[in-house]
C-alpha positions as CSV (number, residue, x, y, z in Angstrom):
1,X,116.8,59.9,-38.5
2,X,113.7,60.0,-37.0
3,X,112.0,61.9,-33.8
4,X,111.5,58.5,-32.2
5,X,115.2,57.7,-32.6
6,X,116.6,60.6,-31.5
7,X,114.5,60.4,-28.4
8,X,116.0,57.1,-27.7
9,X,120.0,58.6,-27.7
10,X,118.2,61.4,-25.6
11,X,117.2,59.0,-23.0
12,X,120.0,56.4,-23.3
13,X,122.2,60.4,-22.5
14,X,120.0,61.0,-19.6
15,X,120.5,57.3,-18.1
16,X,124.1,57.4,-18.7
17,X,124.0,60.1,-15.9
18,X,122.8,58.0,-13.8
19,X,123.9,55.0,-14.3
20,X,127.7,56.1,-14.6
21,X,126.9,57.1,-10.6
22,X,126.2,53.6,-9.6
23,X,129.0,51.8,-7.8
24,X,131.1,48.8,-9.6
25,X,129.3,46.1,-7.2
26,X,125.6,47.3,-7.5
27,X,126.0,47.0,-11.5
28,X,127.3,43.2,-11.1
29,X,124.4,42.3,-9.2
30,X,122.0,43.1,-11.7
31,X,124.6,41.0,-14.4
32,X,123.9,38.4,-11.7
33,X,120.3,38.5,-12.6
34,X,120.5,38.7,-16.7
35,X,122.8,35.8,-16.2
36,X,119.7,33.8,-14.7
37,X,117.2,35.1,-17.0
38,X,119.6,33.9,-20.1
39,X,119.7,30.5,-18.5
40,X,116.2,30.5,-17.8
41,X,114.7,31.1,-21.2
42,X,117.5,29.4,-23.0
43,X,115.1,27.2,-24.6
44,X,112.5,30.1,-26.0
45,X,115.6,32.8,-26.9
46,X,117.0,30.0,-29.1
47,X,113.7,29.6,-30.6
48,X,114.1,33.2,-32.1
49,X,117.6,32.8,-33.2
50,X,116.3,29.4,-35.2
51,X,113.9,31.2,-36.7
52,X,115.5,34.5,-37.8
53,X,118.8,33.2,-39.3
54,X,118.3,29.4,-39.0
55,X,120.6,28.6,-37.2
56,X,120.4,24.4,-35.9
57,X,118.2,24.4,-32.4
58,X,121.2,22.8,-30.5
59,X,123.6,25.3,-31.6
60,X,121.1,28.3,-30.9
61,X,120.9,26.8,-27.2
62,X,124.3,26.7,-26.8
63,X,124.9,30.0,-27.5
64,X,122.3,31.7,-25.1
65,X,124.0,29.3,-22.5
66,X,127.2,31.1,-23.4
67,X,125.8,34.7,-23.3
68,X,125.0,33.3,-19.3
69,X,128.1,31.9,-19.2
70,X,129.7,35.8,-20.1
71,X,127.6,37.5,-18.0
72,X,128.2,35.6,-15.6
73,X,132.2,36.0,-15.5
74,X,131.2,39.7,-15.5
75,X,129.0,39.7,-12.8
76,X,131.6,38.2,-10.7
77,X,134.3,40.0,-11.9
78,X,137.0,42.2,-10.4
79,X,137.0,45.6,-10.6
80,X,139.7,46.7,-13.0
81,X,138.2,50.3,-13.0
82,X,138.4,51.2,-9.9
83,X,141.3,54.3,-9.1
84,X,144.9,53.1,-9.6
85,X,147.5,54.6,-7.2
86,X,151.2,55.4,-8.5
87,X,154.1,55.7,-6.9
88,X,155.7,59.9,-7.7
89,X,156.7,62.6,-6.2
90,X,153.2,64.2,-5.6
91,X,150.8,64.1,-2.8
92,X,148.2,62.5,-5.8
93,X,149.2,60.5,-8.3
94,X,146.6,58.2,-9.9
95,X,145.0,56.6,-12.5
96,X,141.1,57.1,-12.9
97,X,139.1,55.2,-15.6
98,X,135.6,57.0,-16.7
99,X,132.9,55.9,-18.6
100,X,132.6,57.5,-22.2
101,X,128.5,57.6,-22.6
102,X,126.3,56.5,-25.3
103,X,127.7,53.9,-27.0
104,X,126.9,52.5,-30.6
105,X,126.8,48.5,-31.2
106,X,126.3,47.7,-34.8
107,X,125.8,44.1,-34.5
108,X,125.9,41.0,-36.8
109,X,123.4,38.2,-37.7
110,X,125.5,35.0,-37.3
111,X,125.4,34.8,-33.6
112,X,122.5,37.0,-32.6
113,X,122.5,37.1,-29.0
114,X,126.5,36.5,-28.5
115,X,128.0,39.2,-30.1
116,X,125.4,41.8,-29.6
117,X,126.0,40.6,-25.3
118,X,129.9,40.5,-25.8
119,X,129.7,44.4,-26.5
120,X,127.2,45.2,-24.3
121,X,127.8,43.2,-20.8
122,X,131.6,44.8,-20.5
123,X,130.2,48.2,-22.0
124,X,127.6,48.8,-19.5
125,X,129.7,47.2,-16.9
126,X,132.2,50.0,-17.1
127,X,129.6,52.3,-16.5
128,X,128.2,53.5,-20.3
129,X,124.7,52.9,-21.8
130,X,124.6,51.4,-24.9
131,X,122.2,51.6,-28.2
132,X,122.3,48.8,-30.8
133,X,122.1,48.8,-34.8
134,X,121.1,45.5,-34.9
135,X,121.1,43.1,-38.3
136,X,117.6,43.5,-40.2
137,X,116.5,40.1,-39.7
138,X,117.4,39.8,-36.4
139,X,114.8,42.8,-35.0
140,X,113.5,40.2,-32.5
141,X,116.9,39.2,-31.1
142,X,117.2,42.5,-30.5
143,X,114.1,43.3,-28.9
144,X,114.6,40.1,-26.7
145,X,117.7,41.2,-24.8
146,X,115.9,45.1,-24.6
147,X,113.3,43.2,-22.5
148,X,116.1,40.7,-20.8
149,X,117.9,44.1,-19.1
150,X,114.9,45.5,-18.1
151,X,113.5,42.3,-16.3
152,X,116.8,41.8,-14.7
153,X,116.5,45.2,-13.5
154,X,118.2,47.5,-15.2
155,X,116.8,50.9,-15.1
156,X,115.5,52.2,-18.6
157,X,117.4,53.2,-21.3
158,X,120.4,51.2,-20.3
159,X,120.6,48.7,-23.2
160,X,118.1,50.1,-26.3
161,X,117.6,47.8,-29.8
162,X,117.4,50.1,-32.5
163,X,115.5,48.9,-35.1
164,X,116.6,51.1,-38.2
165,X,118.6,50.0,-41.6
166,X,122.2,50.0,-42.4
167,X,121.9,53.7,-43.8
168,X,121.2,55.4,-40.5
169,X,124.5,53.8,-38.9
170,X,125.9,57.4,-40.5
171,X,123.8,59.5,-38.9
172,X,123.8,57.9,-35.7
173,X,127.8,58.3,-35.4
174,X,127.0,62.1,-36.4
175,X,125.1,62.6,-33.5
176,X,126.8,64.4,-30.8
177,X,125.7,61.9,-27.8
178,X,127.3,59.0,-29.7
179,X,130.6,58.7,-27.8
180,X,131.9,55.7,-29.6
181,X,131.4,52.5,-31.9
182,X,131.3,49.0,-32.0
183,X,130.9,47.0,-35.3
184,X,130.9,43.3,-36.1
185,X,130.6,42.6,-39.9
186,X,133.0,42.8,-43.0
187,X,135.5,44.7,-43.8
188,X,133.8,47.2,-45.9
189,X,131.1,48.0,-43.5
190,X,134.1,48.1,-40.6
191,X,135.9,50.3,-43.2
192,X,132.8,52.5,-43.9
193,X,131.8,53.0,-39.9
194,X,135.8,54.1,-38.8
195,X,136.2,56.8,-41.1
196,X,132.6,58.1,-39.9
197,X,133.6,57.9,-36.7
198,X,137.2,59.3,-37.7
199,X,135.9,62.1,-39.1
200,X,134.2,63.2,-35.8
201,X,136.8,62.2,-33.2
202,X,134.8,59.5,-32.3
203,X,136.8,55.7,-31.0
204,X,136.0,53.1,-33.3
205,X,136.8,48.9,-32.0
206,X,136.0,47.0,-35.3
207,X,135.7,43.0,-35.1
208,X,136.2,42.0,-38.5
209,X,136.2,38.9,-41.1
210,X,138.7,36.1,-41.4
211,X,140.2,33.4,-43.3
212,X,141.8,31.8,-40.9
213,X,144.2,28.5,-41.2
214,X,143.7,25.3,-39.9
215,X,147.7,24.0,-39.9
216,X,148.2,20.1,-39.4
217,X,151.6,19.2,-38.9
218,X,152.9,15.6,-39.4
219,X,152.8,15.0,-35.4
220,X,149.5,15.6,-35.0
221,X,146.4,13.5,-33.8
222,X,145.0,12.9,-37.0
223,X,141.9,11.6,-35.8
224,X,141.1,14.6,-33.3
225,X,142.5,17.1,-36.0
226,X,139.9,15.8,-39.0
227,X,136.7,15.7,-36.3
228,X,138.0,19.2,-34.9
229,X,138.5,20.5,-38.7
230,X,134.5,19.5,-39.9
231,X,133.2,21.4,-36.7
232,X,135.5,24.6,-37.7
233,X,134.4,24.6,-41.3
234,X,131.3,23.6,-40.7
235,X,129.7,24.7,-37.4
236,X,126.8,27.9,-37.9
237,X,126.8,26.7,-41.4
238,X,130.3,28.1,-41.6
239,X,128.6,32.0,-41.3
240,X,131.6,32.3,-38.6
241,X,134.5,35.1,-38.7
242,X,136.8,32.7,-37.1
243,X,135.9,29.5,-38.4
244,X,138.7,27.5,-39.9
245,X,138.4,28.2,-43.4
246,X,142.0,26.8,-44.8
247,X,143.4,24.0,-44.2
248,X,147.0,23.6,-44.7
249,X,148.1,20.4,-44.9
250,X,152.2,19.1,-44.3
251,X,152.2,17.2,-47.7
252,X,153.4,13.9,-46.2
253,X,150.4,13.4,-44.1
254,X,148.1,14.3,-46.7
255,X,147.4,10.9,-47.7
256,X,146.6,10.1,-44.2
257,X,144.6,12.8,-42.8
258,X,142.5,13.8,-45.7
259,X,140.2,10.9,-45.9
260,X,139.7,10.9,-42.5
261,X,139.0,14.8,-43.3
262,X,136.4,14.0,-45.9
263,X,134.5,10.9,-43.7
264,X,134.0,14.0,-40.9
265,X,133.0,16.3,-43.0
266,X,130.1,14.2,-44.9
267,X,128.7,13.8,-42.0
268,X,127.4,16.9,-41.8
269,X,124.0,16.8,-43.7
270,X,121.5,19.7,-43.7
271,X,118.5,18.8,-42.1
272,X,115.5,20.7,-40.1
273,X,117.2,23.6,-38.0
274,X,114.2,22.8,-35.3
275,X,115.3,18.9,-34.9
276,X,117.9,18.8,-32.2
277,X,120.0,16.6,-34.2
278,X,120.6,18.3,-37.1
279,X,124.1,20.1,-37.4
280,X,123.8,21.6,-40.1
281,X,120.9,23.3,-42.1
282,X,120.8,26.5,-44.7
283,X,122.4,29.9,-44.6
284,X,120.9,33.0,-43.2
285,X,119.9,34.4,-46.4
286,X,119.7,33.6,-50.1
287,X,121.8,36.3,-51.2
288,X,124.1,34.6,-49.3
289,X,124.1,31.4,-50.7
290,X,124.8,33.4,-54.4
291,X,127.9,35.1,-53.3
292,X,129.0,31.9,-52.2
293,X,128.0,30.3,-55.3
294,X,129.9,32.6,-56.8
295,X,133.3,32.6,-55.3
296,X,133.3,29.1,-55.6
297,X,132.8,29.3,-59.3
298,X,135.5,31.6,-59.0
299,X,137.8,29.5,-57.3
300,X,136.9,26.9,-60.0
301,X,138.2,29.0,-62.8
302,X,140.9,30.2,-61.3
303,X,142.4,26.3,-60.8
304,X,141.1,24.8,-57.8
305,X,140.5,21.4,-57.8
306,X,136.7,19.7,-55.9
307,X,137.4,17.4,-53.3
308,X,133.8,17.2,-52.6
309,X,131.3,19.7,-54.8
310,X,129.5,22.2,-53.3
311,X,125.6,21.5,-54.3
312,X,123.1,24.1,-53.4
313,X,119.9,21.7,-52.5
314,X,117.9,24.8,-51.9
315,X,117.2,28.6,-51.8
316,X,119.6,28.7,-48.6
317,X,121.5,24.8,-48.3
318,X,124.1,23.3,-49.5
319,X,126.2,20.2,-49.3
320,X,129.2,21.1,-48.0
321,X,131.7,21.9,-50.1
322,X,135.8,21.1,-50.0
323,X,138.3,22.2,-53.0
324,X,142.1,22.1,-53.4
325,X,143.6,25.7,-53.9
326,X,147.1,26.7,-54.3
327,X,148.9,30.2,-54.3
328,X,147.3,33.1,-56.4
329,X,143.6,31.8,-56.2
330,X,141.8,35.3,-55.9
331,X,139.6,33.4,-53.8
332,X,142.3,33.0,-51.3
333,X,142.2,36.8,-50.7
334,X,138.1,36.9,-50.0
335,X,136.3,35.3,-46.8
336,X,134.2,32.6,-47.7
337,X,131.2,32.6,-45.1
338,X,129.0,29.8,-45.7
339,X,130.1,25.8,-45.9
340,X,133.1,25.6,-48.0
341,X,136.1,24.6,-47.0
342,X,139.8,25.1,-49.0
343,X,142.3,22.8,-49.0
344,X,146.7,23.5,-49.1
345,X,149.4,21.8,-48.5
346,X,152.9,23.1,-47.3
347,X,156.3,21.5,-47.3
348,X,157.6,21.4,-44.0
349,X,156.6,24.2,-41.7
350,X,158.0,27.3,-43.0
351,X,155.9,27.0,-45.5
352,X,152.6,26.0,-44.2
353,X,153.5,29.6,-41.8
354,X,154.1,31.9,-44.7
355,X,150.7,30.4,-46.4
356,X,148.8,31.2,-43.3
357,X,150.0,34.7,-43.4
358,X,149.9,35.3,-46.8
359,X,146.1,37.0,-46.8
360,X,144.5,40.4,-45.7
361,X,143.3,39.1,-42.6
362,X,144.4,38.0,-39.5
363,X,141.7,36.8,-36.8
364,X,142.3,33.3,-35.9
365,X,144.7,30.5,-36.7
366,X,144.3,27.2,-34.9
367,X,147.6,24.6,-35.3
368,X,148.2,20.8,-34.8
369,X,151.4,19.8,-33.4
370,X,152.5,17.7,-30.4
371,X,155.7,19.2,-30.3
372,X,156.3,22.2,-28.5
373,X,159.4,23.8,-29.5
374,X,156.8,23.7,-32.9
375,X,153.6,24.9,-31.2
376,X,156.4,28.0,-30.2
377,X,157.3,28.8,-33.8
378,X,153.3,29.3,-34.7
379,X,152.4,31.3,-31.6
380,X,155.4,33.8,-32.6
381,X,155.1,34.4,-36.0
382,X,151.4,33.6,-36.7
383,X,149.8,37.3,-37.7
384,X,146.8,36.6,-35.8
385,X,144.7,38.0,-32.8
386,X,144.1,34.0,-31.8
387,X,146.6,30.8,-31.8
388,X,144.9,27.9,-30.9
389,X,146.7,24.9,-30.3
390,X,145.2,21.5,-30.9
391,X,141.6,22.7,-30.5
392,X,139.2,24.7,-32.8
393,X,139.0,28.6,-32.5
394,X,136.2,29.7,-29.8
395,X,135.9,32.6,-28.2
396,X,136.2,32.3,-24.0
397,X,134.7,35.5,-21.7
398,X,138.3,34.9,-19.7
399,X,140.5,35.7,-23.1
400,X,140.6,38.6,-25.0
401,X,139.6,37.9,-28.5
402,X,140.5,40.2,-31.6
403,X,142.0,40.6,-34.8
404,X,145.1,41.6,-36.6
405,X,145.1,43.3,-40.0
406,X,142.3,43.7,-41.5
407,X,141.2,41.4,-39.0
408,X,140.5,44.5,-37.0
409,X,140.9,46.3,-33.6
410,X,140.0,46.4,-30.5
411,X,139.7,44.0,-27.7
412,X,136.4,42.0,-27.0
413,X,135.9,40.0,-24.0
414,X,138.1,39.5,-20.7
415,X,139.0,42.3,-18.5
416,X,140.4,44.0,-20.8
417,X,137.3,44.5,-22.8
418,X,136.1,46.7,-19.2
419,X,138.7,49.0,-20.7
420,X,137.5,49.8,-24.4
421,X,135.5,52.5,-23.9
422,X,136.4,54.4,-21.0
423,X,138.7,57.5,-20.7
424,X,141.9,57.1,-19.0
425,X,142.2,59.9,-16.7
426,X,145.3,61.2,-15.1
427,X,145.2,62.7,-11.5
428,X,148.0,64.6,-10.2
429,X,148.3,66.9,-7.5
430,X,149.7,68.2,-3.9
């Protein structure tokens, strides 16, 4: 690690003692004013996320509008920290909630700005200062929001952007100011990061991939299912942990639903990320074009059947891709992150619940039933952190969102996410 690095965790320690001394309200205010700021340069912070992971202009927008959106709810909302009385024998007999310190984001590429401000807004909220590994080619993003917290106010060393590599993650969670951790990425870089911070005592909240199902039932609203199914697959290039990424099928409406399926989903074309009309366009990387390439040739081998082909038109696009799949596909086991989709069906709906659940991961399932006794059975036995019913998976700032398995832990977003990294302090006295 070096000098200049571990100067930032000394200053991010010596503004934690500060900062953890400001009241509740006086930290919303300045939330207020990030809030405006997001809104304000909407247009210009999208420009960077365009260009670092190429992301479509129109979908880069919306999601600096949602960061605003977030802070927002934060900036207004109630304290959830603040002493909690309880009724024993004693004279005093509380609950206090205390900020831990220094806290570590490692932070993904797919949604630069979101994720990293999901951590961060509640984090520093609850009274901690935060420092953030973010992705490699999303340095910018990073510097961006630095200079966002500081023009809203914030005093220095609040919110730092850490631009190292992967390898110093280690040493970071070594280092005795690091209080705790907070990762976005796969499951082998979740898996790698909480037995670091394991090892040293340290609280780890992991948000993880998935391979979450898309279940249309033989009630449904085709139409709305097939339009709602493209933009799961589909949307960020499908470089989303929970995008829909199977669809399971009732096998008497497959007839009916899939070609309305497959009209929605060749719609999306890739075109220009910078044209505010394109939906689609390539994947962040190359690299990550060739593992998809090759877990599709995977699938292939192992059975699967092509709906539509996946054709790479370029170092990063494709044309999306849709195949078949049944039970025992290795691929089936893996998270596909780019624009293919998979393809089940299921019997009746016992079946489509034990396919759902039958992988390592359990983030987000979305289902498609008018019925509601129906809509009861998936919300109880679905092994997910998210059941959507009748809509996509999104995440809202009002409702926690996590995962299940090796989905993850941890709660992000809502007011429960005020809680994540604070210790829970027990008061009791005469």
């Amino acid at each position: 690690m070096t000098k200049e690095i571990q100067n930032k965790l000394k200053s991010a320690e010596r503004s934690y003692q500060d900062w953890k001394t400001v009241s509740f309200s006086e930290r919303k205010k300045l939330f207020k004013k990030l809030a405006k700021l997001l809104d304000r340069d909407s247009e210009d912070l999208a420009k960077i996320i365009t260009e670092e992971m190429g992301k479509p202009i129109s979908q880069a927008v919306a999601e600096v509008e949602k960061c605003a959106l977030m802070t927002r709810y934060y900036a207004n909302a109630e304290n959830v920290l603040k002493p909690e009385k309880v009724e024993t024998e004693f004279r005093i007999s509380e609950i206090h909630y205390a900020p831990k310190g220094v806290i570590l984001g490692v932070m993904p590429w797919n949604f630069p700005f979101w994720q990293v401000l999901r951590f961060a807004v509640p984090t520093i909220l609850a009274g901690n200062t935060v420092v953030v590994k973010h992705a490699s080619i999303c340095f910018g993003s990073g510097k961006a929001i630095e200079k966002l917290f500081l023009e809203a106010g914030f005093p220095k060393a609040v919110f730092q952007n850490l631009e190292v590599g992967h390898e110093v993650v280690k040493e970071l969670l070594e280092n005795s100011i690091v209080k705790a951790v907070s990762l976005t990425g796969s499951e082998g870089a979740g898996a790698e990061v909480a037995a670091t911070a394991g090892k040293y005592i340290k609280k780890s909240l992991l948000e993880l991939g998935g391979s979450d199902a898309f279940i249309v039932l033989d009630d449904a609203d085709l139409e709305s299912a097939a339009v709602s199914a493209a933009k799961a697959r589909l949307a960020n290039c499908g470089q989303a942990c929970n995008a829909g990424k199977r669809f399971i099928i009732q096998k008497k409406i497959e007839k009916d639903f899939m070609p309305l399926f497959i009209n929605e989903y060749r719609k999306y074309v890739p075109g220009d990320p910078m044209d505010p009309e394109t939906e689609i366009a390539g994947m962040a990387r190359p690299d990550l074009a060739d593992e998809l390439e090759k877990q599709y040739t995977t699938a292939l081998e192992n059975g699967a059947e092509i709906i539509l082909p996946l054709e790479r038109i370029s170092e990063t696009a494709f044309m999306p891709g849709l195949i078949k799949v049944k039970t025992g596909n290795p691929v089936l086991q893996q998270e596909l992150f780019g624009p293919l989709g998979m393809v089940m069906t299921a019997k009746n709906d016992k079946e489509a619940l034990e396919l759902a659940n039958d992988i390592p991961f359990g983030l987000a399932n979305s289902v498609w039933t008018a019925d509601r006794k129906r809509q009861k059975f998936f919300t109880d036995h679905l092994e997910s952190g998210t059941v959507s019913i009748n809509r996509e998976t999104s995440s809202d700032p009002r409702l926690p969102f996590g995962g299940a398995k090796s989905s993850g832990y941890g709660v992000e977003l809502s007011l429960l996410a005020l809680k994540e990294f604070v210790t829970v302090k027990t008061v009791v006295g005469e």
